[in-house]
C-alpha positions in Angstrom: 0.0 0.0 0.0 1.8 3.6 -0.8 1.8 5.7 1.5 -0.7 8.7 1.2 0.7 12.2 -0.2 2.1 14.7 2.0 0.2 17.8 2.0 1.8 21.1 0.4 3.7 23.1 2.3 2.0 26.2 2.8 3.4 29.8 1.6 3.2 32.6 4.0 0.5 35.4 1.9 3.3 37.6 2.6 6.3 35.9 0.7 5.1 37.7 -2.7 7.5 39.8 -5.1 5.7 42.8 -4.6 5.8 42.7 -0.7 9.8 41.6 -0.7 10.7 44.0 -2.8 9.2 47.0 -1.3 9.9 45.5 2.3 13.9 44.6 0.7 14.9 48.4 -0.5 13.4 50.0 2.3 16.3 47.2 4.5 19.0 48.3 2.4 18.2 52.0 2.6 18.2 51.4 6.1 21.5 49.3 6.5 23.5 52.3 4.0 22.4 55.1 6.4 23.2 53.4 9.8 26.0 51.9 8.9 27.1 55.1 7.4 26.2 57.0 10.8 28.5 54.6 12.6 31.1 54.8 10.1 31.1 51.0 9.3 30.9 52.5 5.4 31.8 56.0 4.2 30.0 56.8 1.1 31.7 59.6 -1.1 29.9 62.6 -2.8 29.5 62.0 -6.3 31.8 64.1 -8.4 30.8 67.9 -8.6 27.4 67.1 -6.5 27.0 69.2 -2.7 27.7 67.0 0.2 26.9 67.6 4.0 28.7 67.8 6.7 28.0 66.6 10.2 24.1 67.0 9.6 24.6 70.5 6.9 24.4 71.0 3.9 28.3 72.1 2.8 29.2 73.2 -0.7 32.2 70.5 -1.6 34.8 73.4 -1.3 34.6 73.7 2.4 35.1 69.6 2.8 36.8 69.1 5.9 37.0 72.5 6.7 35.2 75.1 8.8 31.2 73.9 8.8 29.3 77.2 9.3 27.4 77.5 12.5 24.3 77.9 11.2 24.6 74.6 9.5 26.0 72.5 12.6 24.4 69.5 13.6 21.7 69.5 11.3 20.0 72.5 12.5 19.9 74.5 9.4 17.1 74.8 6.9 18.8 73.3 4.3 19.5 69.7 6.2 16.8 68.0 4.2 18.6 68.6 0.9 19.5 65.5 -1.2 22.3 65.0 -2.5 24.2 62.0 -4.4 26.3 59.9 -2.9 28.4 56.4 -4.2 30.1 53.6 -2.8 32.5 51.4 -4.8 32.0 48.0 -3.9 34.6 44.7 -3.5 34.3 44.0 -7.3 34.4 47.8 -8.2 30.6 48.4 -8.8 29.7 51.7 -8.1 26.1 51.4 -5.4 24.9 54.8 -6.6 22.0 56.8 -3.9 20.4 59.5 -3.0 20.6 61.0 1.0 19.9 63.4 3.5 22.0 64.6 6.1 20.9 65.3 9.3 21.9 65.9 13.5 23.9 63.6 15.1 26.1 62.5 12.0 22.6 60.9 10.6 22.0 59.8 7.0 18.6 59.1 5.3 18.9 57.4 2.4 15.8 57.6 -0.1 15.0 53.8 -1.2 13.8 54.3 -5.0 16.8 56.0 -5.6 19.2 53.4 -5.4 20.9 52.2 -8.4 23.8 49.7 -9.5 26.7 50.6 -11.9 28.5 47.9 -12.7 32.0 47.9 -14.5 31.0 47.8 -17.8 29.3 51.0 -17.4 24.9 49.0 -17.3 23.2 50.5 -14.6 20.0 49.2 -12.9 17.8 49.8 -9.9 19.1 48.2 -7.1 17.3 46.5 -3.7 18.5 43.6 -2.7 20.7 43.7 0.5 21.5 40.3 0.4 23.9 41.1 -2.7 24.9 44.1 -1.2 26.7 42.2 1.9 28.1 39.6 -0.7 29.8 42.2 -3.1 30.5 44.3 -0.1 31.9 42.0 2.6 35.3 43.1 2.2 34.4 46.4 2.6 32.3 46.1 5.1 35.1 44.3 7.0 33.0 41.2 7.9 34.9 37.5 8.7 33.3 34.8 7.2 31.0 33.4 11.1 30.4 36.6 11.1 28.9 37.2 7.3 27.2 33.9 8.0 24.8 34.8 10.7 24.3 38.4 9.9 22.7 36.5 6.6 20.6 34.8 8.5 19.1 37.8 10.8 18.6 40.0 7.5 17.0 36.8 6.3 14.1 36.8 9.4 14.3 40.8 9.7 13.3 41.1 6.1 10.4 37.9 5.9 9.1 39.6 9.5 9.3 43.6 7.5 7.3 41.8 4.6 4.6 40.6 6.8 4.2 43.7 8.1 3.9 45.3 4.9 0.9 42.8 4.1 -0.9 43.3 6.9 -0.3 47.2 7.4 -3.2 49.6 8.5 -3.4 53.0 7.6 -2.1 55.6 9.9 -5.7 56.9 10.9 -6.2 53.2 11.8 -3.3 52.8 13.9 -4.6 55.8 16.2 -7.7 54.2 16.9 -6.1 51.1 18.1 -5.8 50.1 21.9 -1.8 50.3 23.1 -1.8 46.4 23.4 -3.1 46.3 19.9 -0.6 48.8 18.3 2.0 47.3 19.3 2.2 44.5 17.0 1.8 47.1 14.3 5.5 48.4 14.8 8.5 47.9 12.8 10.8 47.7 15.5 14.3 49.1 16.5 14.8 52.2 13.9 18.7 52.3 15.0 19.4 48.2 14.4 19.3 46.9 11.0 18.9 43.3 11.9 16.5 44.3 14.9 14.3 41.2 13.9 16.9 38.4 13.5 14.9 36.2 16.6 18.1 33.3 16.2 16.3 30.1 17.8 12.4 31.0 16.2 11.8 28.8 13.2 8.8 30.1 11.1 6.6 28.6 12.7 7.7 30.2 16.1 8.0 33.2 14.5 4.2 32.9 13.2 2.8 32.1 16.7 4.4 34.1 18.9 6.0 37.4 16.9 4.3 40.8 18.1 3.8 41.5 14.4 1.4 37.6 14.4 -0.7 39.5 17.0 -1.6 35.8 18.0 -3.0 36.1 21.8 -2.0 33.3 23.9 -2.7 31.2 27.0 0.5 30.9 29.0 1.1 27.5 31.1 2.4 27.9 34.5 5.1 26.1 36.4 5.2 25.1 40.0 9.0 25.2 41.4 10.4 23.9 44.7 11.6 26.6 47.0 14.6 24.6 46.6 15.6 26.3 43.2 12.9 29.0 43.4 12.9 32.5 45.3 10.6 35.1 45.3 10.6 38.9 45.5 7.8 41.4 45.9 7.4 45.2 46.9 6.0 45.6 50.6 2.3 45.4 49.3 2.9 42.4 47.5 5.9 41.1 50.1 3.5 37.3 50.2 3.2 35.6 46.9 0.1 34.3 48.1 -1.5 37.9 47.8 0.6 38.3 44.2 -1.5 34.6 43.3 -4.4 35.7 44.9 -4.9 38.8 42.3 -3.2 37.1 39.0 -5.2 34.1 39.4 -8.4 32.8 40.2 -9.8 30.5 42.9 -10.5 27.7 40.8 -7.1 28.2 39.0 -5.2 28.6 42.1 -6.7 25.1 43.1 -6.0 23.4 40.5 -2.4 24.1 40.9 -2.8 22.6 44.1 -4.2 19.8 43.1 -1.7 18.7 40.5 1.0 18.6 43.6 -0.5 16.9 45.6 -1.5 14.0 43.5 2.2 13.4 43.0 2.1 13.2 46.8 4.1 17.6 47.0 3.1 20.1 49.2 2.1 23.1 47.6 3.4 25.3 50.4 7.1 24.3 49.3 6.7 25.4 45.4 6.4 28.7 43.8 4.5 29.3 40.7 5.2 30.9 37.5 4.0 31.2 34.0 6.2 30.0 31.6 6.8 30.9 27.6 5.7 27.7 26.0 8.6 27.9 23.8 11.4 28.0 26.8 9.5 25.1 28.1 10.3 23.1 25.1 12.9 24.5 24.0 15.2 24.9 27.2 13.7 24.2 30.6 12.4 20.4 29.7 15.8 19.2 28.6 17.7 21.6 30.4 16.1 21.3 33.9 15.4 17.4 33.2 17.1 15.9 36.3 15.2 18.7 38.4 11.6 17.9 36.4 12.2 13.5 37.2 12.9 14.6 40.9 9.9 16.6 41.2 11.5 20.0 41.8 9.7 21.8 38.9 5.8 20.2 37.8 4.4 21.2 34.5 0.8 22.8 35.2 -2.4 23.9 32.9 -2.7 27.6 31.3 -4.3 29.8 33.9 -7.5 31.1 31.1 -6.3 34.8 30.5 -5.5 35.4 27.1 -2.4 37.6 26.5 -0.5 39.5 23.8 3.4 39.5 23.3 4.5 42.9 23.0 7.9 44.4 20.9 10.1 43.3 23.5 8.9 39.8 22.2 9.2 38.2 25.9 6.9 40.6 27.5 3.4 39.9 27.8 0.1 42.1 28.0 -3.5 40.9 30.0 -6.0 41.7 27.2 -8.5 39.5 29.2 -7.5 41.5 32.3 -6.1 44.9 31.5 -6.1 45.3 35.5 -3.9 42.0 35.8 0.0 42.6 36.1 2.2 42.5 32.7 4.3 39.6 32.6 7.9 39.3 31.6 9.2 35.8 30.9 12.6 34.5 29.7 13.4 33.6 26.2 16.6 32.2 24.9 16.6 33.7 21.9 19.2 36.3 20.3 18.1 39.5 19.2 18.6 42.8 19.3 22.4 42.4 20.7 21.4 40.3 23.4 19.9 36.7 24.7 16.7 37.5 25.6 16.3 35.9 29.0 16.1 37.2 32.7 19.3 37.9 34.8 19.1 36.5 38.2 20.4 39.1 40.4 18.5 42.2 38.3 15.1 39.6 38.7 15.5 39.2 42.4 16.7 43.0 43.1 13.3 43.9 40.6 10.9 44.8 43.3 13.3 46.7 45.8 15.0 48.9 42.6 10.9 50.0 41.8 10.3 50.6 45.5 13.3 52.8 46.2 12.4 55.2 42.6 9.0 54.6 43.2 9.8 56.2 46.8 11.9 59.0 45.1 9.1 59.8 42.9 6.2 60.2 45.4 7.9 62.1 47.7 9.2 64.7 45.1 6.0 67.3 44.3 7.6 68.0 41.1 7.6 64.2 39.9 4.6 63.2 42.0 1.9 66.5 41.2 3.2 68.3 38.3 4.9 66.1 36.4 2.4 62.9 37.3 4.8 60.2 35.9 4.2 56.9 35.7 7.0 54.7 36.7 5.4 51.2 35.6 7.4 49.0 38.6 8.2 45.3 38.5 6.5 44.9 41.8 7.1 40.9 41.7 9.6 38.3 40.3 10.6 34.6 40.9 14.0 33.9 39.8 15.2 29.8 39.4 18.3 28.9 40.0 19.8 25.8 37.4 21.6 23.8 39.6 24.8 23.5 37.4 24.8 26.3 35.3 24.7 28.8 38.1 27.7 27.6 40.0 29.9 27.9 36.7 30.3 32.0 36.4 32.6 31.4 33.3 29.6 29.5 31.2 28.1 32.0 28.6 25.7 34.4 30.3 22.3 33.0 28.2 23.0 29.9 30.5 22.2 32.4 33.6 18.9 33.7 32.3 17.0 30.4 31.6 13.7 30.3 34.1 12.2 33.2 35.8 9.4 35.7 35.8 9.3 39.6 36.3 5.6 41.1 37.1 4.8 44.8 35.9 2.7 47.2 37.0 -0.7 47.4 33.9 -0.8 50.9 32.3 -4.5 51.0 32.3 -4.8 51.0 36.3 -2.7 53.9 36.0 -4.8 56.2 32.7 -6.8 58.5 33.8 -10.7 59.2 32.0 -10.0 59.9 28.5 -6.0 59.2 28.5 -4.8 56.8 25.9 -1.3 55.9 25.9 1.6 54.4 23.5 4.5 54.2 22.8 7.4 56.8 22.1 8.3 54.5 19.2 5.0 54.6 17.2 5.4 58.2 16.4 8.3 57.0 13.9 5.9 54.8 11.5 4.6 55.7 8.4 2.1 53.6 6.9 2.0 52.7 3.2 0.6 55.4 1.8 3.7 57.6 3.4 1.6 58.8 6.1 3.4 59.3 9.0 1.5 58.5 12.3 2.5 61.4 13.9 0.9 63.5 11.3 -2.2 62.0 11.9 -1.8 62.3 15.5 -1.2 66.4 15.4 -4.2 66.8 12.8 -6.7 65.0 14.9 -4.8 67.1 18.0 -6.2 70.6 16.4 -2.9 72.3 17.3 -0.5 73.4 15.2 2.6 70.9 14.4 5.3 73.4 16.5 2.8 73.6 19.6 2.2 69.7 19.5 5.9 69.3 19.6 6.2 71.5 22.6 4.1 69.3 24.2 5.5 66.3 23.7 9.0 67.7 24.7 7.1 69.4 27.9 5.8 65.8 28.3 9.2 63.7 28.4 11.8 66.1 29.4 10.9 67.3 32.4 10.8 63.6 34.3 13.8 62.1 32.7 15.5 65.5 33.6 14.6 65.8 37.2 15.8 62.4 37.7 19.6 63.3 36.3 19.6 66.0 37.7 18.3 66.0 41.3 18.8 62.1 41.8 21.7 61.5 39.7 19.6 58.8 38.1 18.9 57.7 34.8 16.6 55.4 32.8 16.8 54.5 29.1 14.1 56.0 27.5 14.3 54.5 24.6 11.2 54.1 22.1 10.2 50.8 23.4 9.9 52.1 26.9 9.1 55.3 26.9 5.2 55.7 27.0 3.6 59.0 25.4 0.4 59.7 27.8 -2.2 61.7 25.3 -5.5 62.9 26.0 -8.2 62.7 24.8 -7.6 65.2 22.0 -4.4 63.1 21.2 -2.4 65.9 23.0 0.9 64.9 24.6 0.0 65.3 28.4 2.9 62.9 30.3 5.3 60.1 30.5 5.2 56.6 31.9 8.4 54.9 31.6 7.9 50.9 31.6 10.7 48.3 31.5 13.4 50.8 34.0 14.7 48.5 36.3 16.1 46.6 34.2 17.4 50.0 32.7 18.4 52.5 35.4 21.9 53.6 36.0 23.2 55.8 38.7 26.1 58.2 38.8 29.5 56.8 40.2 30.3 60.3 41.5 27.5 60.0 44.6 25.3 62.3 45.0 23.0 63.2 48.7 20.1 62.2 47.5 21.7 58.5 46.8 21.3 58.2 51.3 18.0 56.7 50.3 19.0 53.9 48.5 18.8 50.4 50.5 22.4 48.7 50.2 20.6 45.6 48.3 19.6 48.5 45.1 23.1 49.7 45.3 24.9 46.4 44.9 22.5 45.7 41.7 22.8 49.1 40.0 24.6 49.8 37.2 27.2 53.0 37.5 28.2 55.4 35.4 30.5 58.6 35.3 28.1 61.6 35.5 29.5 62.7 31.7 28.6 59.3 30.0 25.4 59.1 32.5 23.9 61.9 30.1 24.6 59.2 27.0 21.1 57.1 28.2 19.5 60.2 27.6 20.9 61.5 24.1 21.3 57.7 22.9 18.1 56.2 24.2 15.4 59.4 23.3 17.6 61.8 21.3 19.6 59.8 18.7 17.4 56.8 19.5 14.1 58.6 18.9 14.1 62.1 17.8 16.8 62.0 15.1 14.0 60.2 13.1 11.6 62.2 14.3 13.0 65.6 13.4 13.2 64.8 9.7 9.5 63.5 9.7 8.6 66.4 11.3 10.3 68.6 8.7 9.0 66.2 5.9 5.4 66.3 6.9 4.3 68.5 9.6 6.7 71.3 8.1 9.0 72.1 11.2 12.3 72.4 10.0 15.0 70.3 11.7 17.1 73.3 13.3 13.1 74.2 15.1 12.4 70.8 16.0 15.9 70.9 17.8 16.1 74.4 19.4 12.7 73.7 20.8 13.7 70.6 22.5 16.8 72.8 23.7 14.4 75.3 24.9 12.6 72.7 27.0 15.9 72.1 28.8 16.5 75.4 29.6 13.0 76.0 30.9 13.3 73.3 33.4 17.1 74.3 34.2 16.2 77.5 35.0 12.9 76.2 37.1 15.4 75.3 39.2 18.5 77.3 39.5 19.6 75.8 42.8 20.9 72.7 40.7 23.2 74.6 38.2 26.1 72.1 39.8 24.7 69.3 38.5 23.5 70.9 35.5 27.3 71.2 34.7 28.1 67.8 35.8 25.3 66.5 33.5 25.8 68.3 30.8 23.4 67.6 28.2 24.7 70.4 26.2 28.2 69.7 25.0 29.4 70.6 21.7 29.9 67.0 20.8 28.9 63.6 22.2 30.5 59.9 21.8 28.9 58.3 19.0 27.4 54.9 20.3 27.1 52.5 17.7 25.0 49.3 18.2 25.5 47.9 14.7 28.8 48.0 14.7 29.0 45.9 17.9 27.3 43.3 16.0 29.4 43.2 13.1 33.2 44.5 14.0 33.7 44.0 18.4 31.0 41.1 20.0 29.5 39.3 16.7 27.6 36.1 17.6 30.5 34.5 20.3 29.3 33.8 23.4 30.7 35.9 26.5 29.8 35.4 30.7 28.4 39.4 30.7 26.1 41.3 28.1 28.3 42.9 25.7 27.4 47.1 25.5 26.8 49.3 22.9 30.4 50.5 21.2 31.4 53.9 21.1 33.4 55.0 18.2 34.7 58.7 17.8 31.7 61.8 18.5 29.3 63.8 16.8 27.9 66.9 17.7 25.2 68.2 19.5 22.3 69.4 17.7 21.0 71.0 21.2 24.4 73.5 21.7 24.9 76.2 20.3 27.8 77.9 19.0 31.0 76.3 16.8 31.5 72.9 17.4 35.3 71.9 17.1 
């Protein structure tokens, strides 16, 4: 008897020439202009064309000579200008575009303007960045592991940009959507190229759990013996029981219960925890195996909330529940830089970082009633320890980070009548039709574009600020996890920062105000001298952020980029001078300098870490400076 036919493999809708093709020029715009802005590449002006200069436009003669000040930093008018640049590539093709120059050293390179010339003088459109990195390895000063799996993560950023492109709304659709919803609408990291490459998801992973699948999910639990387990909660929430008594119901709770003790376990020695079902399969059952056949850690049933993975990919939202806590789950996958899993010590040390900011928030007036922030704490966690791993501190760091669970403060319990939140990041998308979302955002706002902006700047700065420079403290407000409150005119009103324990550094020169941390916060937080302390904020919010959003701004909302950047330079100096009796610190956190270090996150991937395994997180590189849109004056 033959055996019956397999059925077809199925085609994702998205895997069409029209979708990859758009989705493939717009990646290899992308990957020219960072890599450009962190010097990996350095495209040359085409012969007799204008070039630009540190973010200005610069007639050629004055190349490498005095920028004027007008021009510095992308501040003047003329910082949108196009001009034609070339790169010769390992086989002496010429890659021929088109790009703007703009602050911070930043290039924005138009995608339907790229061309190939090859040596025998044909030219064609070009847009595929897969045969850019192979006729431009040598040049781009890539070893062969290396080229390898940075072929692979273009492979899944691209598929994942494609999808997107299928399934993308219109940018009046996008501002009706709920905050859980959006998310899986974004594009991801705008400063990494391969900011999708999710190394461990096959497609079929990538399908079911991907922010851009927008797939809600039932999580399964765990139940782990206080033998590996331990468990950390703010004072409120100091009993799990109380933590268990709000995330889950009776009948849930139960059957937990239940399922030890019919393999003869008392539930009073095991913790619970939801686990990622992919972890489970993945890493804790044949990782943990000795530890699951003694009984230490039981598999249980889903609890019945559904839930929604957010960018961060391992983070999780309560759509069933918007009052239920956010969960934040490990994940051994590699992307964006990093494994994606849970670091013991930060996990345990979760709950007393949020209570000690939390505490320097609500009893500062400015923070607490003006400003109104909302610091979304981790308020709970359970951290397992692997019995081998975590006695080896040598082994490769993703062997540290393997089963754990971080729960967040919701953002709903904290939104007041009409207030509608999201995140930094969405204001960078432009849908298909090249309508950037936060266009639509300041039309249905009624203001005009310059008075929205001051909001939003009147929104962020003022918290991050006060934090550097009363409390010597920083988080990294990057676009992920910095949360734009609006009301309900779509007007920027404040800031809730999610995601910042894992994220907030401290100055190594001490400051008073640092009496108040407990010594258990101060052996867990990073440190930082005070002049690179200011870097979380330019990196994370202004090169990270608003070095996309400037042009946009000028593109569609008609704000020129030297505007958009001496208002945000205004909103420094209001709050500086609100409070004069800090001038110290505004000089020992100077935000203001003529030039900054230029941090470089793609380069890190490519030229310093690459994919080798290492015992501690690798960092972002710094390599050389830029200057400061936000001082004024000639920059040397």
């Amino acid at each position: 008897m033959q055996n019956a036919p397999r059925a077809a493999a199925s085609v994702p809708p998205e895997l069409n020439p029209e979708d990859w093709a758009r989705a493939a020029r717009r990646l290899l715009a992308k990957l020219l202009g960072e890599f450009a802005h962190e010097e990996i590449l350095t495209p040359e002006p085409e012969e007799g064309a204008d070039t630009l200069v540190d973010g200005g436009t610069v007639p050629r003669a004055l190349d490498g000579g005095t920028v004027p000040p007008a021009l510095d930093g992308g501040t003047g008018a003329r910082a949108l200008d196009s001009s034609a640049y070339t790169l010769t590539l390992d086989d002496g093709a010429l890659l021929r575009f088109r790009a703007r120059r703009a602050a911070y050293g930043s290039w924005r390179v138009e995608p339907d303007a790229l061309t190939l010339r090859e040596a025998d003088g044909t030219e064609a459109p070009f847009g595929d960045p897969f045969a850019f990195l192979a006729r431009a390895r040598r040049l781009l000063g890539l070893d062969g592991d290396t080229l390898g799996h940075v072929v692979r993560e273009l492979h899944s950023t691209l598929a994942a940009d494609a999808r997107l492109d299928h399934t993308a709304l219109t940018a009046a659709e996008l501002a009706d959507l709920p905050y859980a919803e959006l998310e899986g609408h974004q594009t991801g990291h705008p400063w990494l190229v391969l900011n999708k490459g999710r190394l461990g998801f096959s497609a079929a992973d990538t399908a079911r759990w991907a922010p851009e699948a927008r797939v809600p999910a039932r999580l399964p639990w765990l139940a782990v013996s206080d033998e590996l387990a331990a468990y950390r909660g703010v004072e409120q929430l100091a009993d799990p029981a109380r933590l268990y008594t709000h995330e889950l119901d009776a009948a849930t709770r139960d059957a937990f219960a239940q399922a030890l003790r019919a393999r003869g376990l008392d539930p009073r020695r095991y913790l619970y925890l939801p686990v990622h079902p992919w972890q489970w399969d993945e890493i804790v059952l044949p990782l943990f195996a000795p530890s699951i056949a003694a009984g230490h850690i039981v598999p249980l049933p889903e609890d019945p909330d559904q839930r929604l993975p957010q960018q961060s990919i391992r983070t999780f939202l309560n759509t069933s529940r918007p009052e239920g806590h956010t969960v934040k789950l490990p994940l051994s996958i590699l992307n964006t830089l990093v494994w994606r899993g849970l670091p013991t010590e930060r996990t345990l040390a979760a709950p007393a970082v949020t209570a000690w900011v939390h505490a320097l928030r609500d009893a500062d007036p400015f923070l607490h009633d003006e400003c109104r922030v909302i610091l979304l704490g981790e308020v709970a966690s359970v951290t397992v320890r692997h019995p081998v791993y975590d006695a080896l501190p040598e082994v490769p760091y993703q062997y540290k980070e393997l089963l754990g669970a971080i729960w967040r403060e919701p953002l709903d319990r904290s939104l007041d009548p009409g207030e509608r939140a999201r995140t930094l990041a969405s204001l960078l998308h432009t849908d298909p039709r090249g309508r950037a979302f936060a266009a639509e955002l300041v039309e249905r706002s009624g203001l005009a574009p310059d008075a929205w902006l001051r909001r939003l700047f009147a929104a962020l700065l003022p918290p991050l600020l006060h934090f550097l420079y009363r409390y010597g403290t920083v988080f990294s407000p990057h676009g992920e996890n910095a949360i734009v409150v609006f009301d309900e005119a779509d007007v920027p009103v404040r800031l809730a920062v999610k995601d910042f324990v894992d994220d907030v550094n401290v100055s190594a020169q001490p400051v008073p105000e640092h009496a108040s941390m407990p010594d258990d916060v101060r052996e867990i937080l990073l440190t930082e001298p005070p002049a690179f302390l200011t870097q979380f904020i330019h990196s994370g919010l202004f090169v990270g952020v608003f070095r996309y959003l400037a042009p946009l701004c000028a593109e569609q909302l008609g704000v020129p980029e030297g505007e958009f950047w001496a208002l945000l330079r205004e909103e420094i100096l209001r709050h500086q001078a609100r409070f004069p009796e800090l001038k110290d610190r505004f000089e020992l956190f100077d935000l203001l300098t003529p030039r900054i270090e230029r941090l470089c996150l793609n380069r890190n991937r490519l030229h310093l870490d690459g994919y080798r395994d290492r015992p501690e997180r690798p960092h972002a590189a710094v390599h050389g400076t830029v200057p400061n849109p936000l001082h004024l004056g000639p920059q040397a």
